[in-house]
PyMOL CGO cylinders between C-alpha atoms (Angstrom):
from pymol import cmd
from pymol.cgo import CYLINDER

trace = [
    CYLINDER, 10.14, -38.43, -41.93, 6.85, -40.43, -42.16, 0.3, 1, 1, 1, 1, 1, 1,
    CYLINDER, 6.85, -40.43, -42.16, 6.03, -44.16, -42.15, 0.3, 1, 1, 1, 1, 1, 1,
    CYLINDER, 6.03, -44.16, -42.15, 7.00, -46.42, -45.11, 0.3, 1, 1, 1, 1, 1, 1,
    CYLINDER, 7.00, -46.42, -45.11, 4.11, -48.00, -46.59, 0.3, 1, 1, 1, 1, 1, 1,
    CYLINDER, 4.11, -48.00, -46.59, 6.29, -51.14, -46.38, 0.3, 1, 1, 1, 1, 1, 1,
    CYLINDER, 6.29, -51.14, -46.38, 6.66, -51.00, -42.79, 0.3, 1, 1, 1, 1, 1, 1,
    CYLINDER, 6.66, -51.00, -42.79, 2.90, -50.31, -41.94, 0.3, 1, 1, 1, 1, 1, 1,
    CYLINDER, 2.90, -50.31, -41.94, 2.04, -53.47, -43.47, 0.3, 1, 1, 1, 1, 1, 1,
    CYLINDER, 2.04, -53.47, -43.47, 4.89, -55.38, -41.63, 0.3, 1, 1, 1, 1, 1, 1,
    CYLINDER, 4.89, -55.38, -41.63, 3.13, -54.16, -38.65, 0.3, 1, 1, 1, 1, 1, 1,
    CYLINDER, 3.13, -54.16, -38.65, 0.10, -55.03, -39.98, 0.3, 1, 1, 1, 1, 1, 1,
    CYLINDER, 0.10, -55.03, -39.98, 0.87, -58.52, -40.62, 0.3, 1, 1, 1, 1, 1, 1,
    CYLINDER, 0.87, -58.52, -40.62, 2.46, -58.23, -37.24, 0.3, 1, 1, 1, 1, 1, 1,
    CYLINDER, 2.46, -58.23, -37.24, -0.78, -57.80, -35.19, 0.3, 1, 1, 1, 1, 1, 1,
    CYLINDER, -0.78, -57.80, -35.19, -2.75, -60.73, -37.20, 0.3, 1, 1, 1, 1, 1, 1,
    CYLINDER, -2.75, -60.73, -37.20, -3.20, -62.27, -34.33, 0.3, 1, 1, 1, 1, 1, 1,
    CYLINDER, -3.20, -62.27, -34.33, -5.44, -60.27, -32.68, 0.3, 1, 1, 1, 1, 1, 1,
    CYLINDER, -5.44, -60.27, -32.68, -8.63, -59.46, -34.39, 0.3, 1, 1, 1, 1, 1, 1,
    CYLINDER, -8.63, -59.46, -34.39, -10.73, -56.12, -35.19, 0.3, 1, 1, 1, 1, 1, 1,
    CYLINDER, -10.73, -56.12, -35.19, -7.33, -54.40, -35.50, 0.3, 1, 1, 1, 1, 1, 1,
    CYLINDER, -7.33, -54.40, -35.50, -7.92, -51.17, -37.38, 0.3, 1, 1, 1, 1, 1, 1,
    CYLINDER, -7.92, -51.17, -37.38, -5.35, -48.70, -39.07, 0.3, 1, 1, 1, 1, 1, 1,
    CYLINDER, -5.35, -48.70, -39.07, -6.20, -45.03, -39.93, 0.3, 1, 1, 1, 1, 1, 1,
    CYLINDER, -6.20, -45.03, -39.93, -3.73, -42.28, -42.14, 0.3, 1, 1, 1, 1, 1, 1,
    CYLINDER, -3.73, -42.28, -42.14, -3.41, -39.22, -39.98, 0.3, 1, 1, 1, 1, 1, 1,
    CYLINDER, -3.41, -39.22, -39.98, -0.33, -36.67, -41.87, 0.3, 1, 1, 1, 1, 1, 1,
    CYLINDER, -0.33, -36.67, -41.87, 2.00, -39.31, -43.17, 0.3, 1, 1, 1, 1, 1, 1,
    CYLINDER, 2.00, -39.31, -43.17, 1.54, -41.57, -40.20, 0.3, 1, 1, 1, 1, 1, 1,
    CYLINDER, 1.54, -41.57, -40.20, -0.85, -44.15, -39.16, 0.3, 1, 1, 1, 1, 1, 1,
    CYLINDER, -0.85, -44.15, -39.16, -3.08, -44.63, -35.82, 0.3, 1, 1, 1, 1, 1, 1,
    CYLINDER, -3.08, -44.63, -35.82, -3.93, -48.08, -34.44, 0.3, 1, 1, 1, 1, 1, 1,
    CYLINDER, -3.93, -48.08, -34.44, -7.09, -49.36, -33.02, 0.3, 1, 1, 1, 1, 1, 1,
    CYLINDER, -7.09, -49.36, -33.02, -8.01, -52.40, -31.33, 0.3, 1, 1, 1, 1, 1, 1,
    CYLINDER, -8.01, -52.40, -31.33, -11.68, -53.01, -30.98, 0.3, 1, 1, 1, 1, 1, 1,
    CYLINDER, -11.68, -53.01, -30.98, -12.55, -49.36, -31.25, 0.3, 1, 1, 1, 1, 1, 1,
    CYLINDER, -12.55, -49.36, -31.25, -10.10, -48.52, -28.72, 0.3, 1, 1, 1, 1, 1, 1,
    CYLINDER, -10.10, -48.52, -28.72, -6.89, -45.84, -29.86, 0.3, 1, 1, 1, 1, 1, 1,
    CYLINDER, -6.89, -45.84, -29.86, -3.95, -47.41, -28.53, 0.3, 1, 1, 1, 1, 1, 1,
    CYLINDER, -3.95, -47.41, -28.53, -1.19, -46.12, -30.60, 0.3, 1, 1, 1, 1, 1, 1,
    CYLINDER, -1.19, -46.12, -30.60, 0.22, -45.49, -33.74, 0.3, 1, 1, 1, 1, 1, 1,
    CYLINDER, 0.22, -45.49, -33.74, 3.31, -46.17, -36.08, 0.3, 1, 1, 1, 1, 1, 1,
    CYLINDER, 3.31, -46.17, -36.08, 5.04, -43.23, -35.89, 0.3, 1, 1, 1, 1, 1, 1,
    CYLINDER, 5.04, -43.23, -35.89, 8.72, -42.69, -38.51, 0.3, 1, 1, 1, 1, 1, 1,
    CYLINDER, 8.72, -42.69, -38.51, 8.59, -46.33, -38.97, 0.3, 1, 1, 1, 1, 1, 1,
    CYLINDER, 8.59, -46.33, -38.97, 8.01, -47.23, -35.17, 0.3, 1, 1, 1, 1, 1, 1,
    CYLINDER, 8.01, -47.23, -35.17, 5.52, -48.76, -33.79, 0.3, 1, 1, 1, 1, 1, 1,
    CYLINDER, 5.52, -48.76, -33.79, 4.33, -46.95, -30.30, 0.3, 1, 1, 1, 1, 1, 1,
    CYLINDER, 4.33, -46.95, -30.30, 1.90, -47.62, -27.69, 0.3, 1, 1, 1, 1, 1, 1,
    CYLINDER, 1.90, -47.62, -27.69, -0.38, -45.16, -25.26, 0.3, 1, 1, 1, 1, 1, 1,
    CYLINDER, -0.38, -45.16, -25.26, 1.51, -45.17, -21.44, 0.3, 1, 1, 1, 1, 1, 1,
    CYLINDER, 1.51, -45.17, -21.44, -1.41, -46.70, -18.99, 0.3, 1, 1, 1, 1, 1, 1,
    CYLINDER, -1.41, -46.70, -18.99, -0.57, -48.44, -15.91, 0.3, 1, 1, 1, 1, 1, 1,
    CYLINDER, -0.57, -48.44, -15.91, -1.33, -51.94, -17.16, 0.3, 1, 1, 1, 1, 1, 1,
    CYLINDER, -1.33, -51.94, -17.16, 1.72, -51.70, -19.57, 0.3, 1, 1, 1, 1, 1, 1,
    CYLINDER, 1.72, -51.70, -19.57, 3.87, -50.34, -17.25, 0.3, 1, 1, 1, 1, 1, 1,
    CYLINDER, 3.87, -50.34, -17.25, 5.29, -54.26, -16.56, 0.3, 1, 1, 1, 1, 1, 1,
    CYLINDER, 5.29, -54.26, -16.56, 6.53, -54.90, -20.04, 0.3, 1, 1, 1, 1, 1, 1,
    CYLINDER, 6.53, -54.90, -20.04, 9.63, -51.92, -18.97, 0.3, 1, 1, 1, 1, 1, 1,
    CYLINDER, 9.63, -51.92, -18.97, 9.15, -50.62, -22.77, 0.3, 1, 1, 1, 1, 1, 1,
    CYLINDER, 9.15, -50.62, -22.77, 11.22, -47.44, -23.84, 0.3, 1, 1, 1, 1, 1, 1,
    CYLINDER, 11.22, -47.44, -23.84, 9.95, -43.79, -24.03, 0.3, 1, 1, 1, 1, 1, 1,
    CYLINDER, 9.95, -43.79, -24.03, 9.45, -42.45, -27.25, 0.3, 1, 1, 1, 1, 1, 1,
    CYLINDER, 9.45, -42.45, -27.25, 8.04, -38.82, -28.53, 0.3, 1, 1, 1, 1, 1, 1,
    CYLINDER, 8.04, -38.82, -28.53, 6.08, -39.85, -31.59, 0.3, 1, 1, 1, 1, 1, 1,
    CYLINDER, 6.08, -39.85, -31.59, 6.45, -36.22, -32.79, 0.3, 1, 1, 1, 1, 1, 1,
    CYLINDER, 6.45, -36.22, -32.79, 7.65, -33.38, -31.40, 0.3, 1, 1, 1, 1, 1, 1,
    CYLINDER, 7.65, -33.38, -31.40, 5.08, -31.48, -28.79, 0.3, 1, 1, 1, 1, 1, 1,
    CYLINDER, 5.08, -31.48, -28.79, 3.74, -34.78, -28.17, 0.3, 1, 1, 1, 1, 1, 1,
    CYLINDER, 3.74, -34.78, -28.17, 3.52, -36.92, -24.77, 0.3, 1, 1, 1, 1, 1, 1,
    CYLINDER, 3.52, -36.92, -24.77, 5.48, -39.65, -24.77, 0.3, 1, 1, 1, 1, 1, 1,
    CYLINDER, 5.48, -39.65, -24.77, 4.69, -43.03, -25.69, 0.3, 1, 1, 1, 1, 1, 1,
    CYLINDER, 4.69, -43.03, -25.69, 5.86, -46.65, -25.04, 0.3, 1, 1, 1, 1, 1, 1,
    CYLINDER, 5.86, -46.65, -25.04, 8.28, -48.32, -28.19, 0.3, 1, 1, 1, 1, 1, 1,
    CYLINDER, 8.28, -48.32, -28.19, 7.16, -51.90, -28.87, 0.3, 1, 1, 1, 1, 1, 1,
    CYLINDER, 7.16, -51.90, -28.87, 9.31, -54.70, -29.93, 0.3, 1, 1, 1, 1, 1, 1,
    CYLINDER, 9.31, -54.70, -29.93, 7.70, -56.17, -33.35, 0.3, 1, 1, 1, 1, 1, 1,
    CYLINDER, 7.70, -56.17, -33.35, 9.35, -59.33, -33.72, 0.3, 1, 1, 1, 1, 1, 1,
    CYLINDER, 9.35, -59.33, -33.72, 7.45, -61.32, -31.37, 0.3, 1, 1, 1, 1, 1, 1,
    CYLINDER, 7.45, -61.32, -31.37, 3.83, -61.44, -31.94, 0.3, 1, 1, 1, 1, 1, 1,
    CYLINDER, 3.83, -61.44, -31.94, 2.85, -63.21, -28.98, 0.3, 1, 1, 1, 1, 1, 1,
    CYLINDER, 2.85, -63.21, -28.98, 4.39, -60.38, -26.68, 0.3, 1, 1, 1, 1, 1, 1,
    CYLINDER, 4.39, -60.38, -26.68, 3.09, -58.16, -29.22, 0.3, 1, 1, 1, 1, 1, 1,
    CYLINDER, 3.09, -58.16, -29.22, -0.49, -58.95, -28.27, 0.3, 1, 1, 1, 1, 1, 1,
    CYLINDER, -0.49, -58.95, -28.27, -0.17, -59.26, -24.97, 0.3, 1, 1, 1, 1, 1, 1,
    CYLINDER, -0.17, -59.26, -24.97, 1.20, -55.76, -24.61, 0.3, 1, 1, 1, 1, 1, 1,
    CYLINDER, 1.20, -55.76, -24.61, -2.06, -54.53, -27.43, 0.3, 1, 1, 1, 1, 1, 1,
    CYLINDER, -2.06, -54.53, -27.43, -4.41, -56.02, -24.77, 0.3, 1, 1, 1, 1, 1, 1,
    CYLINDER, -4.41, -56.02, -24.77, -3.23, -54.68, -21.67, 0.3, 1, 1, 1, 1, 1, 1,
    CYLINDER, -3.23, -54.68, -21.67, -2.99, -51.53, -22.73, 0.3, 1, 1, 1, 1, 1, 1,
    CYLINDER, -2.99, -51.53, -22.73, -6.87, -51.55, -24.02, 0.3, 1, 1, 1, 1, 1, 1,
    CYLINDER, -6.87, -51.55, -24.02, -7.58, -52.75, -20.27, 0.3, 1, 1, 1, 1, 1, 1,
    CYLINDER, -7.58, -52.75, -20.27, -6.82, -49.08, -19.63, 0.3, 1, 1, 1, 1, 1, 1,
    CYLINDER, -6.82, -49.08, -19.63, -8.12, -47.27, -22.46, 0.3, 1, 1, 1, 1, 1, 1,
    CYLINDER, -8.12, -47.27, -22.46, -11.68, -45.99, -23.56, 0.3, 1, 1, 1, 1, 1, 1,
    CYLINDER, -11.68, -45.99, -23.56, -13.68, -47.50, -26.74, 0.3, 1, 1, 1, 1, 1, 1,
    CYLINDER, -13.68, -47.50, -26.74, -13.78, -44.91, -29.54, 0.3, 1, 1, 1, 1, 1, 1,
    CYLINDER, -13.78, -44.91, -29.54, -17.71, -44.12, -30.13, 0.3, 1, 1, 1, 1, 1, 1,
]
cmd.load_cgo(trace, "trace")
């Protein structure tokens, strides 16, 4: 099953508070960058985050986003504030795409 078209823009709309967010199509799903930085994708209508130790606080399920992948953190969407906290820490830990 891929992602809805319908639900990537929910996220979308989801993450307007931070800025320089950036979406890319990869095989019926979509990857998620935040200032050049990959920090997870919507994945069967999910949204899910890299694992890093600065996002190990927010206690967020494990999720494979497909099968042979690693697992991933599963991020609550309806509250945006928590939303872009959790974006930013996990960027802390993460390198900047070049």
């Amino acid at each position: 099953m891929s992602t809805s078209k319908e639900f990537k823009e929910f996220i979308l709309e989801q993450l307007d508070l931070l800025d320089n967010i950036t979406c890319k199509s990869m095989m019926g799903e979509f990857l998620l960058y935040y200032n050049k930085v990959l920090f997870g994708g919507i994945y069967d209508n999910r949204l899910l985050v890299k694992k890093v130790d600065t996002n190990k606080k927010y206690n967020m399920v494990e999720e494979i986003p497909y099968e042979g992948a690693k697992s991933m953190y599963l991020v609550d969407v309806d509250n945006k504030e928590l939303l872009k906290e959790v974006i930013i820490e996990t960027c802390k830990s993460l390198p900047i795409k070049k």
